[in-house]
C-alpha positions as a Python dict, from the first residue, in 0.01 Angstrom:
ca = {
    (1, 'X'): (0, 0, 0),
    (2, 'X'): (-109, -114, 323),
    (3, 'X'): (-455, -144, 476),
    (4, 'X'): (-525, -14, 826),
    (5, 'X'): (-765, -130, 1088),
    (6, 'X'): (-828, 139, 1322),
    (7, 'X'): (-1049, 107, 1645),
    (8, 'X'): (-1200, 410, 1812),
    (9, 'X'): (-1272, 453, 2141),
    (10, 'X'): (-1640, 633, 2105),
    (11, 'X'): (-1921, 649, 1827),
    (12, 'X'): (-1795, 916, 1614),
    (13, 'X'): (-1460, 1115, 1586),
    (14, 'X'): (-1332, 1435, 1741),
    (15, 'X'): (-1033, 1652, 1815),
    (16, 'X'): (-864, 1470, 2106),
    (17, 'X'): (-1049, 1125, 2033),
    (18, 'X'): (-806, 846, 1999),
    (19, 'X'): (-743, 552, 1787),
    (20, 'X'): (-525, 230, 1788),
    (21, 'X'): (-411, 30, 1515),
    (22, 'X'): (-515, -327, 1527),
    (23, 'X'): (-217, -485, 1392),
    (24, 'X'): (72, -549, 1517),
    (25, 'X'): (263, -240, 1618),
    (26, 'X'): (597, -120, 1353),
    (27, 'X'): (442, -296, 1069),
    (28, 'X'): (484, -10, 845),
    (29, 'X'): (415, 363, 767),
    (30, 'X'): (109, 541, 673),
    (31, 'X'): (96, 663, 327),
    (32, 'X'): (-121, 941, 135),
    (33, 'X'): (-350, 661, -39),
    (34, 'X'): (-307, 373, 207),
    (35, 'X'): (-681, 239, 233),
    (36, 'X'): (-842, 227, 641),
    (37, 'X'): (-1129, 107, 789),
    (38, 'X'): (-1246, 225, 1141),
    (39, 'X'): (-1420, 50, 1387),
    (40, 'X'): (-1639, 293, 1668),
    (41, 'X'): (-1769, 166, 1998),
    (42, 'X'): (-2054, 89, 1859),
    (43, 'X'): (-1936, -216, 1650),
    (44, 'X'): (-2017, -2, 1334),
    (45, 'X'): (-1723, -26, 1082),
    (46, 'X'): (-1639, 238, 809),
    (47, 'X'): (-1392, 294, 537),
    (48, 'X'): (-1173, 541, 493),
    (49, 'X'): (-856, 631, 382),
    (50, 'X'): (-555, 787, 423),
    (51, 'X'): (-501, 1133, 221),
    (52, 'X'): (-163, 1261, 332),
    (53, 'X'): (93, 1132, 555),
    (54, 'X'): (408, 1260, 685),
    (55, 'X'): (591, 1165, 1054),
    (56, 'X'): (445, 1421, 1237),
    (57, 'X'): (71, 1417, 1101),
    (58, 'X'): (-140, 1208, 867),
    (59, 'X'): (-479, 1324, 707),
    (60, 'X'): (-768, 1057, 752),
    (61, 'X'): (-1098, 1048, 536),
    (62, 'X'): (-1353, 882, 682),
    (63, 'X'): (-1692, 785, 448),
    (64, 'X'): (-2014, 856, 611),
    (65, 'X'): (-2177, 627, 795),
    (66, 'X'): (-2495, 598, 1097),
    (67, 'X'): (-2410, 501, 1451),
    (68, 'X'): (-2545, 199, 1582),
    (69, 'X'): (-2837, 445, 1767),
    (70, 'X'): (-2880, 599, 1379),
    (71, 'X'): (-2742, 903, 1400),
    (72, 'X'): (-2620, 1047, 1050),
    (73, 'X'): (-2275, 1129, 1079),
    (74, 'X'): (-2086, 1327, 720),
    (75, 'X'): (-1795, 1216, 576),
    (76, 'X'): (-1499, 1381, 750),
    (77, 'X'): (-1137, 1448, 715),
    (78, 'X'): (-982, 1455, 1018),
    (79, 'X'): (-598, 1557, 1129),
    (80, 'X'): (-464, 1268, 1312),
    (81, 'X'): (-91, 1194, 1491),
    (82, 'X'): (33, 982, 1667),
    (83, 'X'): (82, 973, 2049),
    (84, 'X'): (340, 806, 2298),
    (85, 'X'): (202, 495, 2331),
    (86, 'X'): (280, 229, 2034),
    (87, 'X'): (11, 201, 1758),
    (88, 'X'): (-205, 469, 1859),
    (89, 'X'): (-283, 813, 1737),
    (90, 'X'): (-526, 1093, 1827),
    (91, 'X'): (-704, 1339, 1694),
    (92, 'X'): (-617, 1645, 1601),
    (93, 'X'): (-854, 1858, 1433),
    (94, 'X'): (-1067, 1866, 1143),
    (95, 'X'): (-846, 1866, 805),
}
């Protein structure tokens, strides 16, 4: 089991919203179960996890949490897969 450190690029998540992983890029897979935490613009950090994984797509849960400004944002599951470039993924759609 790995744990992933994600950064995001905004506040909150989205379809089309990216991430990138903060470690060092091909240090392992994503697995259903593999614990995350996600760090927004903002500075806020949240945990989440990982509830399915496969090559093409992964499921991420992410806890809810208040932006910096204090808006409420739900717990989510979001679609996510990865892109081109190395240790980054986006946003798919809501899982």
């Amino acid at each position: 089991m790995k744990h992933w450190r994600l950064a995001a690029a905004d506040t909150h998540l989205y379809p089309g919203a990216r991430l990138r992983c903060l470690e060092a890029a091909g240090e392992g897979s994503i697995a259903a179960g593999d614990p995350a935490h996600v760090e927004f613009s903002d500075g806020v950090v949240v945990a989440g996890r990982f509830d399915s994984a496969a090559a093409a797509e992964a499921v991420l849960w992410v806890d809810a949490y208040a932006t910096l400004r204090g808006a409420k944002i739900p717990a989510k599951r979001w679609r996510v897969v990865p892109t081109a470039a190395t240790g980054q993924m986006r946003v798919n759609s809501r899982a």
